[in-house]
N, C-alpha and C positions, 0 to 999 in steps of 0.2 A: 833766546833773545836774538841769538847772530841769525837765525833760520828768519826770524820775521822782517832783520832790518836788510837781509838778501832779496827777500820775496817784495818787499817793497820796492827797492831798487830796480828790478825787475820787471815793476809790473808800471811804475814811474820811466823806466827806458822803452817799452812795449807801446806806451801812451806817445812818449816822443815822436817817436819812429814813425806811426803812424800821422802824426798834425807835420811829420816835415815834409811831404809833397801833398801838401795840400792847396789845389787851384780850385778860386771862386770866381765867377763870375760878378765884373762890379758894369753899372751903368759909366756911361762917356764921364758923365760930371762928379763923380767918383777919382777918375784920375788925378793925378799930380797936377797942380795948377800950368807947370812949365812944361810938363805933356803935353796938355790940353792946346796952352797957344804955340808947342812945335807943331801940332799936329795941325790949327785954324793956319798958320803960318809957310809951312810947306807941303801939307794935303788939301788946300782948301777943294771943297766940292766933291770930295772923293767922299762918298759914303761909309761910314763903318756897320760892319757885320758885327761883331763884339769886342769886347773888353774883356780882359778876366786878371786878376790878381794871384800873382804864385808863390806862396810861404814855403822856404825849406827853414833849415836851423834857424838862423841867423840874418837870415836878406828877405827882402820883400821884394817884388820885381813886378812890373805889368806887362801886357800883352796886349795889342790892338791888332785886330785883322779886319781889312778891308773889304770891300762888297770885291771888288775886281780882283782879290787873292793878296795883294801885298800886305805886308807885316811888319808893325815898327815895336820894338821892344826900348822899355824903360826901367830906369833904376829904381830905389824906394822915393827920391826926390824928382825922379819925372826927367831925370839928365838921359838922352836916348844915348843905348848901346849897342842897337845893331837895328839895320834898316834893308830889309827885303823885299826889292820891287818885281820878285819872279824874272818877269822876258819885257820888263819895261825899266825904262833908264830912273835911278834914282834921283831926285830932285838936286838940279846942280848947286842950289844952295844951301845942300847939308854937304857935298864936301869940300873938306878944306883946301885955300887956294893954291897952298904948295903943291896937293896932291892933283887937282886938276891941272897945273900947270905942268908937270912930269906926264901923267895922261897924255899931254895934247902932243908933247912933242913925243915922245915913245909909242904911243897907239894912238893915233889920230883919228882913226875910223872905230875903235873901241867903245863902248857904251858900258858903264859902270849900274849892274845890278843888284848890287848887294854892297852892303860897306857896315862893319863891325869897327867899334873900338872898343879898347880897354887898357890895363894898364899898362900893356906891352905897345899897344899902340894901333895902327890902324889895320884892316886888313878890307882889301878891295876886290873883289869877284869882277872881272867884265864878262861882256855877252858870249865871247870865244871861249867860257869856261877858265881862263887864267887868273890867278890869283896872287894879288902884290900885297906884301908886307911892308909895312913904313914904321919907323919907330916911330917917340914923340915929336924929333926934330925933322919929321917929316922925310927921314933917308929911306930910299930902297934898302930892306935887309934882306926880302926871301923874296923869289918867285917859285910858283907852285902851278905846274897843270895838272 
């Protein structure tokens, strides 16, 4: 009996392991509704290449990539978490004003490509390959080249 309820365990963690990187391809209107109009809202016009949806354990996460290469990633509610414009500037109304006000005056001629957040808080790529760390209260905590 213990031999069967091992082999079942087993073969029930084999099955897991396997559906937890599992990415599908979902159409635009699939997405999170607050995806949907971040993306009508700060990509208007920019064409999307695809969409796909990415299950591991426990979180569900989207994925949009655009026809000119940039990449906007979403939670399971559609709140974006990271926003990859490659060698073009991300849209200055995704970030926040603290952090572009630090921007202006510390790299003035800097162009921001890249910007992640999460629970630690922000993290900013400019064009020069430099990367600033901001908590939630918007302080510089790390630079990184």
């Amino acid at each position: 009996m213990k031999k069967l309820v091992v082999l079942l365990l087993c073969l029930i963690s084999i099955q897991t392991i396997i559906k937890a990187d599992d990415d599908k391809p979902v159409a635009v209107n699939e997405l999170p509704k607050e995806a949907l109009a971040f993306i009508q809202k700060h990509f208007a016009g920019t064409k999307i290449s695809y969409a796909k949806m990415e299950s591991d354990f426990f979180k569900k996460e989207y994925e949009v990539i655009f026809v000119n290469g940039q990449k906007a990633e979403f939670d399971k509610n559609g709140t974006w978490k990271e926003i990859d414009c490659k060698y073009n500037s991300v849209p200055a109304s995704i970030i926040p004003e603290a952090i572009k006000k630090h921007l202006t005056e510390q790299f003035p001629e800097q162009t921001v490509i890249k910007i992640e957040r999460d629970k630690k808080g922000y993290e900013v790529k400019l064009k020069n390959k430099l990367e600033l760390k901001f908590n939630h209260a918007f302080q510089l905590t790390d630079i990184d080249n």
